[in-house]
C-alpha positions as CSV (number, residue, x, y, z in Angstrom):
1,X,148.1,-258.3,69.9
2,X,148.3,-254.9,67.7
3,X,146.3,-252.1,69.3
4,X,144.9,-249.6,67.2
5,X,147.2,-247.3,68.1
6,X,150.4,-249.6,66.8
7,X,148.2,-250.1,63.8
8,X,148.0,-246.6,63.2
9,X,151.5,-245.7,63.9
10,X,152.3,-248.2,61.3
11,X,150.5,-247.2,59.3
12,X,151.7,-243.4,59.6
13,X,155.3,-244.6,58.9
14,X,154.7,-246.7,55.9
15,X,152.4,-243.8,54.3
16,X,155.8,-241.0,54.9
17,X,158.4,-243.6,53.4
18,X,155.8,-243.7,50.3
19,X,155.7,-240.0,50.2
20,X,159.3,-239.5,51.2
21,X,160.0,-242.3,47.9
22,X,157.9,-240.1,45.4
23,X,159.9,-236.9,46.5
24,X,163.1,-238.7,46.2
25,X,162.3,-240.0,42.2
26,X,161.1,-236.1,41.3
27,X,164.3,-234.5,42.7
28,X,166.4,-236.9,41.0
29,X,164.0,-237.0,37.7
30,X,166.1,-236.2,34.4
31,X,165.7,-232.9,32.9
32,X,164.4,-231.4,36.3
33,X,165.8,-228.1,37.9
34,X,165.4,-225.7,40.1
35,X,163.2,-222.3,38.8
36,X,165.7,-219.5,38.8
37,X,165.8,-215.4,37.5
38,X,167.8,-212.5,36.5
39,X,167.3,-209.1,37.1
40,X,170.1,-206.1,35.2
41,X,169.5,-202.6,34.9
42,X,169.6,-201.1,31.1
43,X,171.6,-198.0,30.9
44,X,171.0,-195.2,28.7
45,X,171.4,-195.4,25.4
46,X,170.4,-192.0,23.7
47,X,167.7,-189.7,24.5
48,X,167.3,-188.1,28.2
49,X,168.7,-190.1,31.3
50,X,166.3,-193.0,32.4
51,X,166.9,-195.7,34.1
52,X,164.8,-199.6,33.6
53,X,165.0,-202.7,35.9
54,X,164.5,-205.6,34.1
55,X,163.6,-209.1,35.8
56,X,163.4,-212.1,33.8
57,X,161.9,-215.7,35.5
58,X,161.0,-218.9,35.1
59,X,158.7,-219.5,38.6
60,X,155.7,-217.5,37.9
61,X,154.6,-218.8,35.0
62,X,156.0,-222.0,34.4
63,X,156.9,-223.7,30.7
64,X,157.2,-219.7,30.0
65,X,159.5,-216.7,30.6
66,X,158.1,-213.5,32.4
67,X,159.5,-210.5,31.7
68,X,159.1,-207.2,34.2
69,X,160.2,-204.0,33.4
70,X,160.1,-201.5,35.9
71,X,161.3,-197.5,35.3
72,X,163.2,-196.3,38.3
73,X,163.5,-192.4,38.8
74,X,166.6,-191.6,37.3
75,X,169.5,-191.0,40.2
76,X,170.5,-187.1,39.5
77,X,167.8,-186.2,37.1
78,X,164.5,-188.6,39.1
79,X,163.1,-188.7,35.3
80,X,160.3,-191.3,34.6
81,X,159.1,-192.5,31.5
82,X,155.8,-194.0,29.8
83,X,157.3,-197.8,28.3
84,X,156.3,-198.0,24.6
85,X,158.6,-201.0,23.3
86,X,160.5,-203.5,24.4
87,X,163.4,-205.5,22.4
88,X,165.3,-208.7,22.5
89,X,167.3,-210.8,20.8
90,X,167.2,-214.8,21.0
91,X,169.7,-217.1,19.7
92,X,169.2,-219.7,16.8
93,X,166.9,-222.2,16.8
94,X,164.6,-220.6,19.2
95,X,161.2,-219.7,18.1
96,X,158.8,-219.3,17.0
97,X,157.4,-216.4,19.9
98,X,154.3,-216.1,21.6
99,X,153.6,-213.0,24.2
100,X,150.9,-212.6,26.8
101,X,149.7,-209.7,28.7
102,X,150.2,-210.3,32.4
103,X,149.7,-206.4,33.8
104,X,150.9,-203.1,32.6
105,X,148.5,-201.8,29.8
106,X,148.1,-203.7,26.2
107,X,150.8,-206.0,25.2
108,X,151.4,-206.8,21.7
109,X,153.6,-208.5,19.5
110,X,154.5,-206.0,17.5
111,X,157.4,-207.9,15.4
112,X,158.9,-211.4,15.8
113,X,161.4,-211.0,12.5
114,X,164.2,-213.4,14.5
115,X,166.3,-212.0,12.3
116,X,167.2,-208.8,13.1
117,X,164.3,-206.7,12.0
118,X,162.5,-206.0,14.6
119,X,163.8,-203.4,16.0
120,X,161.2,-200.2,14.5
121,X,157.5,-201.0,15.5
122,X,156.4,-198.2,13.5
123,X,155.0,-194.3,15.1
124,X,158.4,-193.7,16.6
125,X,158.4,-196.7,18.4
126,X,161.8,-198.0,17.6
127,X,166.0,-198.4,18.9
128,X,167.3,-196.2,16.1
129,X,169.9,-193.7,16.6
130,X,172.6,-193.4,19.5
131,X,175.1,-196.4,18.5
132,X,175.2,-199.9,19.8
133,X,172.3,-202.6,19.1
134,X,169.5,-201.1,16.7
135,X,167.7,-204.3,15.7
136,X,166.3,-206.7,17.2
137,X,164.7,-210.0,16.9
138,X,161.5,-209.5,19.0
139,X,159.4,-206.4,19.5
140,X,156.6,-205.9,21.6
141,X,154.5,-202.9,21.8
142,X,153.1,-201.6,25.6
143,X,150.3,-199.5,25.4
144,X,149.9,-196.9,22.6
145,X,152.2,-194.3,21.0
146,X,152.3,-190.6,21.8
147,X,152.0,-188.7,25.5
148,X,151.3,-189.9,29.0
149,X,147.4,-190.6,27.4
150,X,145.9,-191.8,24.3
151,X,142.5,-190.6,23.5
152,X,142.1,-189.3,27.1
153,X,142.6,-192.8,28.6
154,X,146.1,-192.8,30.7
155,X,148.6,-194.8,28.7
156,X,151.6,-194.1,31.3
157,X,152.9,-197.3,32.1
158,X,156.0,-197.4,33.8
159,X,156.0,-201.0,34.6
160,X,154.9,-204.0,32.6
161,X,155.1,-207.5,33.0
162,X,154.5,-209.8,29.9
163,X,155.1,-213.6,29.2
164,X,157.7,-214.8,26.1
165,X,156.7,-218.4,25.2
166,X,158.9,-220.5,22.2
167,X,160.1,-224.1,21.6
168,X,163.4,-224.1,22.9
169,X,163.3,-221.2,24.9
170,X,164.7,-221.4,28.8
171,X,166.3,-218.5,30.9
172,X,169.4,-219.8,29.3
173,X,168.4,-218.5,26.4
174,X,169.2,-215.0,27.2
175,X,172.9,-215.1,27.7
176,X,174.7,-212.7,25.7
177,X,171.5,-211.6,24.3
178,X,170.8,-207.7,24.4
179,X,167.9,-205.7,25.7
180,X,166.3,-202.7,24.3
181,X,163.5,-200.0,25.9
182,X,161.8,-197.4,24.6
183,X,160.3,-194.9,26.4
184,X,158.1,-191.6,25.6
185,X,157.0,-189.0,28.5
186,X,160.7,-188.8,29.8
187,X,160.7,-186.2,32.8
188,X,160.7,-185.3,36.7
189,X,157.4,-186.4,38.3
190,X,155.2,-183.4,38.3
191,X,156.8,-181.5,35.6
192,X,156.4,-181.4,31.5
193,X,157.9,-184.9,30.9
194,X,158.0,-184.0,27.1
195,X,161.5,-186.1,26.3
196,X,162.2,-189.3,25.1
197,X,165.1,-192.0,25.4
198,X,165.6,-195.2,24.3
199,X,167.9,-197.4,26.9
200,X,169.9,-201.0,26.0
201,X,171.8,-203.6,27.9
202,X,173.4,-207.0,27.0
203,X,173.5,-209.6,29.1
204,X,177.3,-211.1,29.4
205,X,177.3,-213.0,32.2
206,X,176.5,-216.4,31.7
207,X,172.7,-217.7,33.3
208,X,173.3,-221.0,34.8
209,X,169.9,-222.2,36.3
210,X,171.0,-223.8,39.8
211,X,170.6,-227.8,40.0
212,X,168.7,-228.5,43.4
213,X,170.6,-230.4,46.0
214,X,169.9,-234.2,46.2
215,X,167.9,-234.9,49.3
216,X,167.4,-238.5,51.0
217,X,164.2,-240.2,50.5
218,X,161.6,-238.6,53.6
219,X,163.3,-235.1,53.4
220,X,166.4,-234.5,56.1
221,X,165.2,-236.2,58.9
222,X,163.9,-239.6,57.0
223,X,161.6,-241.6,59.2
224,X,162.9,-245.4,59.1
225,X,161.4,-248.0,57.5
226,X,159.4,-250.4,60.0
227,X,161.8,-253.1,59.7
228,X,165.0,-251.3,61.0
229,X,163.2,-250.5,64.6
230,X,160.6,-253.4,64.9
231,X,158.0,-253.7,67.9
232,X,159.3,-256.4,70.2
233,X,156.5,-259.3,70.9
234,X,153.7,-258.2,72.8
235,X,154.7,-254.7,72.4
236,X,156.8,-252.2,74.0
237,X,156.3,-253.8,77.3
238,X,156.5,-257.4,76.5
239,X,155.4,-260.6,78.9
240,X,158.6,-262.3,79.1
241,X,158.5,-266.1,78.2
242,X,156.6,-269.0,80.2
243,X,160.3,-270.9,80.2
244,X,162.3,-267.7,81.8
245,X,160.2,-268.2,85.3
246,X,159.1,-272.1,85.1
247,X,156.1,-273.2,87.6
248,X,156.9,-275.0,90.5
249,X,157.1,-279.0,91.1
250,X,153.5,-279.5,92.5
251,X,151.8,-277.0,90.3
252,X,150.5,-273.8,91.1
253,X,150.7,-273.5,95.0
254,X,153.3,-271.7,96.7
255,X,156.3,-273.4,97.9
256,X,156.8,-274.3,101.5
257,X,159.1,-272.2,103.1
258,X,162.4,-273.7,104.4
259,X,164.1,-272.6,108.1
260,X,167.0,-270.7,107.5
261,X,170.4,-273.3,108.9
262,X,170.8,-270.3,111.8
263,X,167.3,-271.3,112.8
264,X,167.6,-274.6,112.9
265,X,170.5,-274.4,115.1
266,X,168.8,-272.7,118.0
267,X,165.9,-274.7,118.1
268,X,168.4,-277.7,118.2
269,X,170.2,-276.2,121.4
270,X,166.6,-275.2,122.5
271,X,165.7,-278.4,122.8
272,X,169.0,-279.7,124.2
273,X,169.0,-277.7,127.0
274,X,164.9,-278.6,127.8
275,X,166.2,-282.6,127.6
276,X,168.7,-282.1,130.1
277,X,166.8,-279.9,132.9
278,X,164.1,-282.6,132.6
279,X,166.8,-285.3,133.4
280,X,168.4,-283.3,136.5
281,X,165.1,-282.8,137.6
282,X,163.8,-287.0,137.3
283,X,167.6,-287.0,139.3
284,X,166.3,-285.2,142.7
285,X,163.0,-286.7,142.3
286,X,164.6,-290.2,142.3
């Protein structure tokens, strides 16, 4: 007989192979692999010293790229900035772009030329000047030009965070691609921040997103199936079979017990030795 509690053990088993099945057939699905990110610092390109992190992932916002740029106070000078523009370059046969405001004051798609010519947004907003990469494919405007405020509403935003959306686009996409940031209120915290600088960085190493590790069906420590440890008959404790301890001839009464041979023998020589003091005894009498 199954109690309810082998029922529901069973049952707890077959329901973690099913899950432990589905896992398996999504870490082994085509096409699938493991969210990654990048993060590089852009070094100065012209204009005061300033110094941007830039992180790029594919986990927050999945099916799209987020981009975080973060100004760091500048080692020997500890000069902020206010982020106007940010540049990038995609390779062919990605596109066309989409951006979306995550956090860090508006976010606009200023250009998306993906040819080159994106690279001025207009009001000073632009990479010109200073060498190296001065155009760019994609442009997108954060906040508004001019000072640390823009109609007297702060527009200092030294961090952004923005989505880049595009057929074709992956965090692949950006090796060997350059990055461009321009930034207005340049200056020690506290003091007149009046300068301006405009930093750059390409990415050469190559971004390899990581494959994840195949993992056995029921995660590392599997639970096996019901068939390779089943429940002996009856249970863990089981009644062994009627034919291993056969009823005795005569049916269900107890046996008669049988004199050990040592007892037999005294009761014989018990008996002997009664016989013949009876006969010495008729002997005297006679």
């Amino acid at each position: 007989m199954i109690t309810n509690l082998t029922f529901t053990n069973r049952l707890s088993k077959t329901a973690l192979i099913s899950l432990g099945l589905a896992a398996a057939s999504l870490a082994f699905a085509p096409g699938q692999a493991k969210a990654d990110s990048i993060t590089f610092d852009a070094s100065p390109k012209t204009g005061d010293p300033a110094k941007v992190n830039v992180t790029l992932d594919d986990t927050s916002n999945p099916g799209s790229i987020t981009v975080t740029v973060n100004v760091v106070p500048e080692a020997n000078t500890g000069n902020i900035g206010d982020i106007n523009g940010v540049y990038f370059n995609l390779p062919d046969g990605v596109g066309p772009v989409t951006v979306g405001g995550v956090s860090g004051g508006p976010v606009n798609l200023g250009s998306s030329d993906l040819n080159g010519n994106a690279g001025n947004l207009g009001d000073g907003v632009n990479m010109q000047g200073g060498g190296g990469d001065t155009s760019f494919d994609v442009g997108i405007r954060i906040g508004f030009s001019g000072g640390a405020s823009y109609q007297g509403t702060p527009d200092d935003f030294r961090t952004t965070t923005f989505t880049v959306s595009a057929a074709g686009l992956s965090l692949n996409s950006f090796t060997s691609q350059s990055f461009g940031i321009r930034l207005k209120s340049v200056g020690p915290e506290g003091g007149t921040r009046d300068g301006s600088s405009k930093v750059a960085q390409t990415i050469t190493a190559p971004i390899v997103v990581a494959t994840p590790p195949a993992t056995p069906p029921g995660g590392d420590n599997p639970t096996p199936p019901v068939g390779d440890n089943p429940t002996p008959p009856g249970g863990d404790n089981p009644t062994p079979p009627v034919g291993d301890n056969p009823t005795p001839p005569g049916g269900g009464s107890d046996p008669v017990a049988v004199p050990e041979p040592m007892t037999i023998g005294g009761l014989l020589m018990g008996a002997g030795g009664l016989l013949a003091a009876r006969r010495r005894k008729m002997s005297q009498k006679g």
